[in-house]
ZAMARKE-494123 format. One record per residue: residue in one letter; x, y, z of N, C-alpha, C in turn. Coordinates in pm, whole numbers, plus 50000, padded with zeros to 5 digits. Atoms other than C-alpha are relative to their C-alpha. Layout:
# ZAMARKE-494123
AXYZXYZXYZ
...
END
This chain:
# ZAMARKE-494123
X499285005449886499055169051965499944984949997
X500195012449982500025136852022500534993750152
X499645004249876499745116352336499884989350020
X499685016849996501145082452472500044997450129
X499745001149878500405069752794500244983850009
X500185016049975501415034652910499744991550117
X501195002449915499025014753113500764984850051
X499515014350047500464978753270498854990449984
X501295010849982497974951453191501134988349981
X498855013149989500084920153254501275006149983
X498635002050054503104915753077499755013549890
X500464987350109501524945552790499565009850072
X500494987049922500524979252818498655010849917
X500984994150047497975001652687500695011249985
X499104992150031499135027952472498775012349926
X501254993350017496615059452446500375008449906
X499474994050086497015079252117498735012749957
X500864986550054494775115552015500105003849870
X499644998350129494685116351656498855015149953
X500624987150019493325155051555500175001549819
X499814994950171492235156651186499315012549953
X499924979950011492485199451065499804993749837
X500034994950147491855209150675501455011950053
X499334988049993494565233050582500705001549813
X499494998050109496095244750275501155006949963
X498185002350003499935238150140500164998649891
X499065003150137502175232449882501424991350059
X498535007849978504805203350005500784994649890
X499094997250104505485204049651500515009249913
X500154991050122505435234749519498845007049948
X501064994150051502075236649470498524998750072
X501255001649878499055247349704498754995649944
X501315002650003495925232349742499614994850166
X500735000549893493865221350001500224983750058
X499765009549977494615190250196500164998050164
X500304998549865494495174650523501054994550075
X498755005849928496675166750840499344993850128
X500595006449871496565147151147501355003150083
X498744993949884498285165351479500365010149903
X499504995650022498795190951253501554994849876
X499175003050089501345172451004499954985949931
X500065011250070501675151050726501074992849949
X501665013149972501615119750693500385002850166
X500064994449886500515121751039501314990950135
X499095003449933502325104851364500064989850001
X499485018550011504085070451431498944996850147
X500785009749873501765048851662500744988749985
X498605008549952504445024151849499094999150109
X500205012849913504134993252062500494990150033
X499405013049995505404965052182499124989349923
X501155009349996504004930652047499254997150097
X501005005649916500834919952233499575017950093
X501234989649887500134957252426499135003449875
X501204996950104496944973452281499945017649984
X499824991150070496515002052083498365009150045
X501074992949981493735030052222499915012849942
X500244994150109492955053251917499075011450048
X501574989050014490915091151998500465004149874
X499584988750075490165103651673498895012850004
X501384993349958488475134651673499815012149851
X499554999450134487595145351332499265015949981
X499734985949965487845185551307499894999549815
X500374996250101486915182750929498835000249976
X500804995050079484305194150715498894985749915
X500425015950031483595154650577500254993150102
X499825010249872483165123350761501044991249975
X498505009549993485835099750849500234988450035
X499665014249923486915065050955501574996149957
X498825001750052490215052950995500144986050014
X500005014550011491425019150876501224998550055
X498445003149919494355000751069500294987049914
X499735006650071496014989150777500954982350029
X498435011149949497864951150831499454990350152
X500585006049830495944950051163499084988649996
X500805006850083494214918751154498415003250093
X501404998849879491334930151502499434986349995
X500145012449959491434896951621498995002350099
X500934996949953488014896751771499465010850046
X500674986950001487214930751703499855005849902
X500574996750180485884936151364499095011549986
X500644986349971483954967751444501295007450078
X498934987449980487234985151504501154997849901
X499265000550122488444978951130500315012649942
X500324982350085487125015451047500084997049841
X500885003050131485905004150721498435003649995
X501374992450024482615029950669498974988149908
X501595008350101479325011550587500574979850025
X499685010450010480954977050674500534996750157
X499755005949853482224974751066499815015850066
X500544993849926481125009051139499225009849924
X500774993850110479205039351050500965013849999
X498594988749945481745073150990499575011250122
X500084984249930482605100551214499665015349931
X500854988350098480835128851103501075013650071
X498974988549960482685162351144499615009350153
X500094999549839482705173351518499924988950082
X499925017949927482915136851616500954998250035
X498915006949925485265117051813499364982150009
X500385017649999485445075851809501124997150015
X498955005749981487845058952002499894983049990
X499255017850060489835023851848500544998850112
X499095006949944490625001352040500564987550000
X499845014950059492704968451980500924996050017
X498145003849949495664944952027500624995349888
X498505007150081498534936951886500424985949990
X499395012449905498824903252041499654992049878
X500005008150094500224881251785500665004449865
X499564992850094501934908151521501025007750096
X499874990849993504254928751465500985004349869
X498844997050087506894947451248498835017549952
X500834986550064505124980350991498524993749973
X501595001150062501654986850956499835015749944
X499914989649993500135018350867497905003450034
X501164996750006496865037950908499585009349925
X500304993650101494835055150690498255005350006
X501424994650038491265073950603499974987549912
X500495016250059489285040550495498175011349884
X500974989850049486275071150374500835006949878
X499504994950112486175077350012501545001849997
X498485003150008489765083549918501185011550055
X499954991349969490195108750143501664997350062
X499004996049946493685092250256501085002849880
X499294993250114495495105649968500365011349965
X499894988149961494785138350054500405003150138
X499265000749871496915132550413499694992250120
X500395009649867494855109650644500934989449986
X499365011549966497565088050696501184997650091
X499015001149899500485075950915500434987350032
X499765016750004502625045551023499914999550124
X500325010849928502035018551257501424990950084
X499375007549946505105002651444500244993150126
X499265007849910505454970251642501134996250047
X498735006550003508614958851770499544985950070
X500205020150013508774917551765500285001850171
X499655004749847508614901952075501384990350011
X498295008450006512284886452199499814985249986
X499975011250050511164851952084499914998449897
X500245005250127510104859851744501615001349914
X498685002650092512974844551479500435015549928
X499434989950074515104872351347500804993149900
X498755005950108517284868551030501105007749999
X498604994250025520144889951115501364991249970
X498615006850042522634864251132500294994249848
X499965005050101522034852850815500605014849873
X498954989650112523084891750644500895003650084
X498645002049945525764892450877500714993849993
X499235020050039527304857750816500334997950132
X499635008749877526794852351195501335011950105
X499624986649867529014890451332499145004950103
X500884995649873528054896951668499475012550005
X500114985350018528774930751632498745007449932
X501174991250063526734940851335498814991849995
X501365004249983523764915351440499495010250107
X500494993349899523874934551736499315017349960
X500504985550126523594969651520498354996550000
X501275002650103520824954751344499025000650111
X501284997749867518754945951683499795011150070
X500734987949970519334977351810499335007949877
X500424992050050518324996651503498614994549941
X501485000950001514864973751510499165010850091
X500684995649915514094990051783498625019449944
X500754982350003513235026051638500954997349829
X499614993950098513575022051257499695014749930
X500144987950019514185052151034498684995749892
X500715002850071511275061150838500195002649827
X500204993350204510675063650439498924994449957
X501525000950029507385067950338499715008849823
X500384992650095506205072949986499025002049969
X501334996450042503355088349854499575006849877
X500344987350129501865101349515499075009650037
X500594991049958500585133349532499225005049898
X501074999950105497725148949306499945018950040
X500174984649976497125184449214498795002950046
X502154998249956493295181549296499984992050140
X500765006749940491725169349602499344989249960
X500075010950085490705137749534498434997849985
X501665003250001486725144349584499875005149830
X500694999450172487265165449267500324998249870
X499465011150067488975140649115498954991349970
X500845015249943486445114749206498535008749850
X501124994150040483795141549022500385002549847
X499715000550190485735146548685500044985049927
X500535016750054485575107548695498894995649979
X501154999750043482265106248697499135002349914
X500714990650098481195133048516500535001149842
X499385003050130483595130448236500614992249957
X499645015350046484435092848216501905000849996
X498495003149993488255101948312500484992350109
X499105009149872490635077248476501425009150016
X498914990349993492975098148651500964992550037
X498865006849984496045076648562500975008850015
X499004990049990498265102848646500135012550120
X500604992049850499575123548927501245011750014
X499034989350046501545156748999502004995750077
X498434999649975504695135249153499954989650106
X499695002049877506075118449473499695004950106
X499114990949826506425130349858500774990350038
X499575008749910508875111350052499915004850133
X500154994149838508165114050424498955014449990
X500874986850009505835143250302500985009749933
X498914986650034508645164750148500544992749832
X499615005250116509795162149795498995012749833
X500394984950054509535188449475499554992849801
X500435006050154508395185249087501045002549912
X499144992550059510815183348840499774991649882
X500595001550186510005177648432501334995249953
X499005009050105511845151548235499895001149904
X499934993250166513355161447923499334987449901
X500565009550171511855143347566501274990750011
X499205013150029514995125047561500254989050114
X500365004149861514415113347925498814989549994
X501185010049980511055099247856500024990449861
X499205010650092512035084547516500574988650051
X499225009250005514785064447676499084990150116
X500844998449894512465057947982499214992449952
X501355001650031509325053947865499704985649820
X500775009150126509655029247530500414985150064
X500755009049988509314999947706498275002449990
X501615000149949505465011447810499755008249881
X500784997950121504855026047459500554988549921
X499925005350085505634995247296498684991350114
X500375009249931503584977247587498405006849925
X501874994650041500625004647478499914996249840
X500095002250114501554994547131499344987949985
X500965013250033499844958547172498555000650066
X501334998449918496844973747371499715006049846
X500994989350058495895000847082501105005349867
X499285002850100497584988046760499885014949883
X500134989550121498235014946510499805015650030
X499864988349918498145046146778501545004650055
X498684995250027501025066846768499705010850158
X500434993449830500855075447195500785006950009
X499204990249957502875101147360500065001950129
X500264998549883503985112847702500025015550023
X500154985949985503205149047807501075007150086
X498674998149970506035170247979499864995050146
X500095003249931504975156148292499924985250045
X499575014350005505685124048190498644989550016
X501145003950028501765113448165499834996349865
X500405006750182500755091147819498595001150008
X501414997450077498015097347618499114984550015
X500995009449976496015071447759498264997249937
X500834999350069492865080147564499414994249888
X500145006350065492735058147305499444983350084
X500265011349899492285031947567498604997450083
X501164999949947489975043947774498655009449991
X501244991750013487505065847594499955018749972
X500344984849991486605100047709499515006849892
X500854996450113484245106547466499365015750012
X500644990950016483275138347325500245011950145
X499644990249869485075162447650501545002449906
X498574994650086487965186747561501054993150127
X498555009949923491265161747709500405017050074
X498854990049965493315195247745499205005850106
X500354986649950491095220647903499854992350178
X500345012749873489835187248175501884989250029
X498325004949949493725177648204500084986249992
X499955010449963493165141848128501334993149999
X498695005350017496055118448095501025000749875
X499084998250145498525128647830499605012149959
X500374990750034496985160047854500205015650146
X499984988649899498265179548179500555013849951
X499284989950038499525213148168501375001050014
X498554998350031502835221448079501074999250161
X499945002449836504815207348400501445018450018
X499394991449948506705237048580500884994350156
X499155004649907509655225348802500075014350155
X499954987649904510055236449183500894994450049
X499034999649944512595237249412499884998550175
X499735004249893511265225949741500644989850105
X499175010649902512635206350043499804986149917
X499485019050056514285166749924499525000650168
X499495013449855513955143450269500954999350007
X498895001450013517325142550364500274990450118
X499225008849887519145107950590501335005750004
X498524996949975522135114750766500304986950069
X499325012349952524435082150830500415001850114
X499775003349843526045093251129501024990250052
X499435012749964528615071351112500074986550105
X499985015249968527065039751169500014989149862
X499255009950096527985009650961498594996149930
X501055010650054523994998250938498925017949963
X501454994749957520545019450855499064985750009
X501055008349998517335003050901498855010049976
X501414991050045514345016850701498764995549990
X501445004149996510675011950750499455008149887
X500614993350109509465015850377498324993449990
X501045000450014505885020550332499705006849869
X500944994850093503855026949997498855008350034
X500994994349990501105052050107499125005649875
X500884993850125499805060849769498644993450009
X501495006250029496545056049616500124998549855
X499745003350191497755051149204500914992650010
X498905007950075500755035549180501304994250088
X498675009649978503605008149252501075007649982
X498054995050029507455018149314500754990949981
X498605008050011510795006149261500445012650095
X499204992949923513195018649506501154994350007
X498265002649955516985019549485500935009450057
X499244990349964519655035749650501205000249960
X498694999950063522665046749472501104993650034
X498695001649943525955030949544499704987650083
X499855010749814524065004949849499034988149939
X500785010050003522994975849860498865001050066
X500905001249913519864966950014499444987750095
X500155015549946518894936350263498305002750007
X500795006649974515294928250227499084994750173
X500315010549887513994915450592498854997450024
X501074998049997510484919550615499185004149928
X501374991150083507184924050417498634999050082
X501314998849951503874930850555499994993550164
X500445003349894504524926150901501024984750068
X499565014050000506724890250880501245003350006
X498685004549970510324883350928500154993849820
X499835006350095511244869450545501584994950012
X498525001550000514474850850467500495010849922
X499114988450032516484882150369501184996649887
X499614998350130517344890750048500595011149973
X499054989550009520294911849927499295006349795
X500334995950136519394933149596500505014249983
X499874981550038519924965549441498835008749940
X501544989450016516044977349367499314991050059
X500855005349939513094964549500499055005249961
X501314992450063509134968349412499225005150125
X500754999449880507304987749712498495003849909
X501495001850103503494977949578499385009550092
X501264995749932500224999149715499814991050122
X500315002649831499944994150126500834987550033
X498625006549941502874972850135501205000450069
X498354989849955505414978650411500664988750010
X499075006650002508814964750401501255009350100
X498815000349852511994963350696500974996349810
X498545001350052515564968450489500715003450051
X498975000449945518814968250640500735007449876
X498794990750087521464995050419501184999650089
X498344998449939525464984950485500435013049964
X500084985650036526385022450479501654999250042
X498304998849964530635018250523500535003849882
X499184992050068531445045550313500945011950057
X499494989049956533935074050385499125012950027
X500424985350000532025105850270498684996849872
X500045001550082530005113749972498074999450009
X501584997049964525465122749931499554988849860
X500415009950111523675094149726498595003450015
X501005001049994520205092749602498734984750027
X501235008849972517295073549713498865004449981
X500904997450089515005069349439498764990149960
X501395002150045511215061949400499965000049856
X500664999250140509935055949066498834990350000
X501165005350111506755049248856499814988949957
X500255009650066506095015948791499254995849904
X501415002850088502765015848606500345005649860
X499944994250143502475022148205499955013549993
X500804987350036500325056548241501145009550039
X499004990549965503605076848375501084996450063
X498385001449991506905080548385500335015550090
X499224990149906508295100548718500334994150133
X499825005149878509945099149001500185010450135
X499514994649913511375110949344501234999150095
X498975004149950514205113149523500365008350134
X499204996549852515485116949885501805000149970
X498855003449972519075119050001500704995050107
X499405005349902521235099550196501315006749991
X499584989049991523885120950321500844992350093
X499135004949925527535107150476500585013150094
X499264987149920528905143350557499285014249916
X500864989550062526645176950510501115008950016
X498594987449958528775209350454499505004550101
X499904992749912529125233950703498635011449969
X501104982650088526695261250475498644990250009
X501455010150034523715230050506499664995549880
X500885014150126521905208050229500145013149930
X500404990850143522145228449880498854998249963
X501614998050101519175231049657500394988449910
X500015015750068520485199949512501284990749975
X498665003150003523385174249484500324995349870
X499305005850120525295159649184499484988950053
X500135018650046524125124749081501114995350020
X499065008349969526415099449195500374991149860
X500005004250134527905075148926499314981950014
X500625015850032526145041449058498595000150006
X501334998850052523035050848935499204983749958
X500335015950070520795013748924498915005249915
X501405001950094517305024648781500285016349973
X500134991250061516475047348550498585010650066
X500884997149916513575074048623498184996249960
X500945006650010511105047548476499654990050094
X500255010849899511855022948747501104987249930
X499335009450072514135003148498500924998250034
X498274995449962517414988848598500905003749912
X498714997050105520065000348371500844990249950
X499035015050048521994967048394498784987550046
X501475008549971518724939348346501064992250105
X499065012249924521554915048534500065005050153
X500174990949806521244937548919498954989250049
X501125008649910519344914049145499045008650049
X501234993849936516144929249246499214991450049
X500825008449884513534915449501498794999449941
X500695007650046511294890949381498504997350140
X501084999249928508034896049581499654982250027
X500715009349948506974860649515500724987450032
X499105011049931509974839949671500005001350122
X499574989849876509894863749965498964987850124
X500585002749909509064836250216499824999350136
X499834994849881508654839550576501114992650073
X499085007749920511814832450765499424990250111
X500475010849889510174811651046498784988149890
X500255009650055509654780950882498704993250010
X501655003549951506224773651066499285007149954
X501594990250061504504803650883499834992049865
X499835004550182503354778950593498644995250020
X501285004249995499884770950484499444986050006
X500555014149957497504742550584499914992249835
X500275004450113497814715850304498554990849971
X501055006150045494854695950167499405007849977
X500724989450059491754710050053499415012250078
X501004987649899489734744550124498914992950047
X501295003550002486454740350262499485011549946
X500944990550107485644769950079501145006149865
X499024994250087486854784249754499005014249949
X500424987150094485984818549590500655003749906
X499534996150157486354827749229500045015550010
X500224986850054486824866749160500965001849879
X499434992550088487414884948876499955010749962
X499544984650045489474914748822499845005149890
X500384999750121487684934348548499445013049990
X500154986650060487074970548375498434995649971
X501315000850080483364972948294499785009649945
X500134985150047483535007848176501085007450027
X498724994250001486135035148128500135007450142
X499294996149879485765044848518499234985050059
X500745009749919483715010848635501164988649992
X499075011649929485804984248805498874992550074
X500415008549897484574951948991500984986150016
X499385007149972485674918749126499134989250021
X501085011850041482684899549052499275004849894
X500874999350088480324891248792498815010050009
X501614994649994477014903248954499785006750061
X499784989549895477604933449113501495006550027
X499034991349992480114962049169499765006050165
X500514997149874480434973549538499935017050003
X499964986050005479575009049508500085005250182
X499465002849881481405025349795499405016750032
X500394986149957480045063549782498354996550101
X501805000049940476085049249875500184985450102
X499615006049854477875021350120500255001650114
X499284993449890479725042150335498785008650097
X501044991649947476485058250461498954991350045
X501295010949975474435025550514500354991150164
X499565005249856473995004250833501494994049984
X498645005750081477394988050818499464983049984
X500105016950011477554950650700500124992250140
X499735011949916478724934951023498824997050111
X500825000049914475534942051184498595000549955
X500885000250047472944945350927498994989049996
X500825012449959469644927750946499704998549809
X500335002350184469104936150544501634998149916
X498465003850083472164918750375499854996749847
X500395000750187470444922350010500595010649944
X498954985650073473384948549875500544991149900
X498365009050118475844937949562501005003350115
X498115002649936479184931949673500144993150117
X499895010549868478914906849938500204988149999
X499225015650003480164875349961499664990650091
X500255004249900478594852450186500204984649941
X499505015349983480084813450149499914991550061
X500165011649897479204802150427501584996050123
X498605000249920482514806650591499654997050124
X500125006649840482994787850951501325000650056
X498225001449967485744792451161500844987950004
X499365013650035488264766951131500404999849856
X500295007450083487504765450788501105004749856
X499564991650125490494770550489499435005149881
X500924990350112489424796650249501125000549879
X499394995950117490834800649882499335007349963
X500324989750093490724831349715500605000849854
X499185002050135491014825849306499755013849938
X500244987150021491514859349180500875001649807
X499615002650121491954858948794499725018749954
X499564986650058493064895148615499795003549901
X499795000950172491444899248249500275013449944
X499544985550068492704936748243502015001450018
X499014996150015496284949648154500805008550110
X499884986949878496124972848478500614983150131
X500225004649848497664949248802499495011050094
X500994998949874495694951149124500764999750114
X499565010349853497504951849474498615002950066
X500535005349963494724933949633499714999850171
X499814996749820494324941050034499074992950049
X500665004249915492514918750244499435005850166
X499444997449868491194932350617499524984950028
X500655011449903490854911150894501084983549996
X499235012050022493504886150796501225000049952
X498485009850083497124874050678499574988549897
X500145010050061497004851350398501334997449908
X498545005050104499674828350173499735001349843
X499614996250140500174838649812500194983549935
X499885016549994499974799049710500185000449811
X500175002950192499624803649274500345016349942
X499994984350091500534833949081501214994849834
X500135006450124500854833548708500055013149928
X500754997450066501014856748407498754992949901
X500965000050147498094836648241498494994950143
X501425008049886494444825048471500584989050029
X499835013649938494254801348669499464984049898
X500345009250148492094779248436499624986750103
X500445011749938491074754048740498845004650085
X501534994349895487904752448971500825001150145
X499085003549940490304744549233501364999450052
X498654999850014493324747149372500614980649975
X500025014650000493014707549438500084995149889
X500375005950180492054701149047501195010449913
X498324997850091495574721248984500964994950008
X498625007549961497684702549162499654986649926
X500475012650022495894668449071500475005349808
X499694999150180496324684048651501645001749974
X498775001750028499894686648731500755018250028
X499624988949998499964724048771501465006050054
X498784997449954503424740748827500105009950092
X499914985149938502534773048975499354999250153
X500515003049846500534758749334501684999850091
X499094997649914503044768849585499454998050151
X500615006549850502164749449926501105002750109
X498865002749871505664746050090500715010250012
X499814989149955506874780250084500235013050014
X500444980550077504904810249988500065009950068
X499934984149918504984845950052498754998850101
X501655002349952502434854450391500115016549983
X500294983350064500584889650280498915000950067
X501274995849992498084911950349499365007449847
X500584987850095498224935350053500994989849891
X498895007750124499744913549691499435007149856
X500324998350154499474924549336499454994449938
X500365012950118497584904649100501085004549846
X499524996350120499574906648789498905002949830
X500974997250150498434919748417499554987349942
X500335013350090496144893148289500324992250038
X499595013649941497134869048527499354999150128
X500535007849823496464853048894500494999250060
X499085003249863497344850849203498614993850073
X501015011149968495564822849446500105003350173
X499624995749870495534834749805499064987750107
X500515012649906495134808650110500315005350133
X500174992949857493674820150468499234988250066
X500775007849863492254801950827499335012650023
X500674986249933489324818650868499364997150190
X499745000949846489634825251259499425014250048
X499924983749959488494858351286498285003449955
X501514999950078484494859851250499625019050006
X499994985050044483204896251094499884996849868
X499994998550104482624910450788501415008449930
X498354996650044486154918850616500025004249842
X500364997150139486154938050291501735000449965
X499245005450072488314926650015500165010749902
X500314992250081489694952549753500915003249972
X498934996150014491914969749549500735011850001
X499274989949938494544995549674499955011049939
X499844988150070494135019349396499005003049988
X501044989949943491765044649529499255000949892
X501044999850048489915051049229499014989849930
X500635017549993489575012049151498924998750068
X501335002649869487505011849508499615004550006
X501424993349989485675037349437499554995749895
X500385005050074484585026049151499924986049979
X500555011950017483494991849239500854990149983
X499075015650028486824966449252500065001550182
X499845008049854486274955049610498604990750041
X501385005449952483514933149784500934998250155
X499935001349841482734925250152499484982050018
X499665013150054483604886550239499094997650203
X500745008749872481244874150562500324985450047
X499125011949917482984849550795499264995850149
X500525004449865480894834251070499565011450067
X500864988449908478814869551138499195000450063
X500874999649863476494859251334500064997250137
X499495007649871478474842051611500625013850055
X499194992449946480204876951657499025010550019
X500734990949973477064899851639499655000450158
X500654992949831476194896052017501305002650083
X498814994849932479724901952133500475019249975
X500074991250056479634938551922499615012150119
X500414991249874479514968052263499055008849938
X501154993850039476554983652251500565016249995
X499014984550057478985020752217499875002349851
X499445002850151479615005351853498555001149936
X500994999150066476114998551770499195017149998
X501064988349935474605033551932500405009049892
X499384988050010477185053951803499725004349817
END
């Protein structure tokens, strides 16, 4: 059940939400296993708000494991013990528990989402989106993909109000604990997964040899400079023999399904997601990445797409025909839909080397009379292939790191940090990840400890303490010496994307890059993020006001990355916020 009550406190309201997390066991592709829901369905329900009312969270956790939920995007502007980050701003809900969030908005808005922040449990359904609607002062860019029509600006503002959703997600034939346990136990990286969901719905279907051939030889020529003189392959499920890469010593690949080694894929025939236009001239889609493996491309046959928003921001709006939706990145697009008749696809794909697949919804001008078939004819303006590739390299696609915020005042403080931090993104073993030298944040024997924001023993790896003061600009230098990109998630903050590079940074400084002449420092008008990619073997330089005192863990989006040690926890003026912390938070 879900319930919304609204409370007035000023000008905002208080908006009371019952989040009920059940075990149950499904097949939304075809194929059952065991997995979880919230209210009974997955991904679970939309939590909606105005900017500035506050958000009052029961969850009451009706599983078997413990839980915490993270409010992805959210930054908990003086409430850092309601991050739901286990072992770090609280301690989890244990199964028959209940812990109610509570927090504001005031100061955001656009997509967020929420998620199981415990082990990688939201992958297996703890999740759901987050929508603000802007307050009537913040800058919109409609007039600018309108060229200034009243009419269809007006469209556009109403269809902020209640966008449609599209939510993607990779889905896994295992539960991901015993996932987490064949990683362990048998040194596999489970680069590979049994498919898509869109919106939770979406079916498996096996790409022919000449499919992943045409597909797939970019990323076997890319594995050809990793693992010279290995003659790789992709399995019918469109998984590469990743093994040469990363090990797996002495375990039978086939019998343990590693990568390039699943079983023979078997196509099903359940429910596509289906949009219906409705004859209106505009959609407006709230796309969210919910996975836990892997980056998309998303195009829609025949349509253009407008760009308007990433992570929460207004951007100047960009027209394209694909786009990259990274790990916990949501994005606002506007679709001109002024066609007669006629069902197009809207298609997810695979970005990463380790597999080639995709998914596809339909957008739908006129359904027959007999309802949705079991499947439609491909249209003929097919842009990407089902690697993620465009077909014609010359299609404009959306360039993540131009994407700057339409309101000209979101731009970072210039001169120097008063603090800088070095990390580096780095494989230490064929399942060990970290993001520093001297220490890996192990997150299975964290999640069970006092949490960080309150601890009196702060002698753990993975902590970061700088000395951070409020006021004080922070650089984050985040250098990449593996082939794998990172999207990178910060809580507790917004920050500007200021340097990104395929090669390191190669300075102590952002100050001693600009002063060497550097080309790639971007001051006057970078992307603002929560969640960014680091690229393969390269950098990205992220620039934040730290305003927000707490402990805020830093990390990367792909679930078995963070369990395996690529995140740390970044301490920002924690002691000024420990006696403000309700003694509910500490007890509980």
């Amino acid at each position: 059940m879900l319930f919304l009550l609204a409370l007035p406190v000023c000008s905002a309201v208080v908006r009371e939400y019952v989040l009920n997390l059940t075990a149950t066991y499904q097949a939304p592709n075809g194929f059952y296993r065991e997995m979880f829901l919230v209210n009974n369905q997955h991904p679970g329900p939309l939590i909606e708000a105005d900017e500035g009312d506050t958000i009052s969270a029961t969850v009451i956790n009706n599983l078997l494991v413990p839980m915490t939920i993270h409010w992805h995007g959210i930054r908990q502007k003086d409430t850092p013990w309601m991050d739901g980050a286990p072992g770090v701003s609280q301690r989890p809900i244990f199964p028959g528990e209940s812990f109610v969030y509570n927090f504001t908005t005031e100061g955001q808005y656009g997509s967020y989402w929420y998620h199981a922040h415990m082990r990688s449990y939201y992958q297996d359904g703890i999740k759901g989106p987050i929508y603000i609607r802007p307050a009537s002062h913040t800058p919109r860019p409609y007039d600018v993909v309108t060229e200034g029509n009243p009419t269809a600006t007006e469209i556009l503002m109403g269809l902020e109000r209640n966008p449609t959703p599209l939510y993607v997600m990779d889905w896994t034939k295992l539960p991901t604990d015993a996932i987490y346990q064949k990683a362990i136990n048998y040194g596999i990286d489970p680069a590979c997964v049994l498919g898509y969901l869109i919106n939770g719905k979406g079916r498996v279907t096996c790409p022919s040899n000449e499919t992943l051939a045409t597909a797939g030889a970019g990323r076997l020529a890319t594995y050809a400079k990793i693992a010279p003189g290995v003659q790789a392959k992709f399995d019918s499920l469109g998984c590469l023999d990743i093994s040469h890469i990363n090990g797996y010593p002495g375990i039978d690949n086939v019998a343990l399904e590693a990568p390039g080694f699943s079983s023979p894929c078997q196509p099903t025939s359940t429910a596509r997601e289906i949009f219906y236009v409705n004859g209106s001239d505009w959609m407006m889609f709230n796309v969210i990445n919910m996975g836990g493996a892997f980056g998309t491309h998303l195009s829609i046959d025949g349509h253009d797409m407008w760009v308007l928003q990433v992570d929460g921001t207004f951007i100047k709006p960009s027209k394209v025909k694909q786009m990259y939706a990274g790990l916990g990145s949501r994005y606002m697009i506007a679709v001109p839909t002024q066609k007669d008749s006629g069902v197009f696809a809207i298609r997810f794909a695979c970005t990463e080397m380790a597999q080639i697949t995709e998914q596809i919804a339909w957008l739908s001008y006129n359904m027959p009379d007999s309802g949705p078939p079991e499947d439609y004819p491909v249209t003929a303006d097919v842009y990407q292939d089902i690697g993620g590739s465009l077909l014609n390299p010359q299609l404009p696609t959306f360039n993540d790191a131009v994407a700057a915020p339409y309101d000209v005042r979101v731009k970072p403080p210039e001169g120097p940090a008063q603090r800088t931090i070095h990390f580096t993104l780095n494989r230490t073993g064929v399942v060990e990840f970290s993001v520093m030298d001297d220490g890996a944040l192990m997150l299975p024997d964290m999640e069970l400890m006092t949490p960080s924001l309150w601890a009196e023993d702060m002698h753990r790896t993975g902590i970061v303490d700088a000395g951070i003061e409020i006021g004080d600009v922070v650089d984050l230098i985040i250098d990449n010496k593996y082939f794998i990109p990172h999207p990178m998630h910060l809580h507790g903050h917004t920050f500007w994307v200021i340097s990104e590079s395929n090669t390191s940074f190669g300075y102590p400084s952002v100050e001693a890059a600009i002063a060497s002449g550097s080309n790639t420092v971007n001051l006057a008008n970078p992307p603002y993020r929560d969640t960014y990619t680091a690229p393969s073997e390269g950098h990205i330089v992220f620039r934040y006001v730290a305003d927000n005192a707490g402990a805020w863990m830093f990390h990367c989006h792909v679930n078995i990355h963070l369990m395996s040690g690529m995140g740390t926890i970044i301490l920002e003026d924690r002691e000024t916020i420990i006696p403000s912390i309700p003694e509910s938070i500490l007890d509980f």
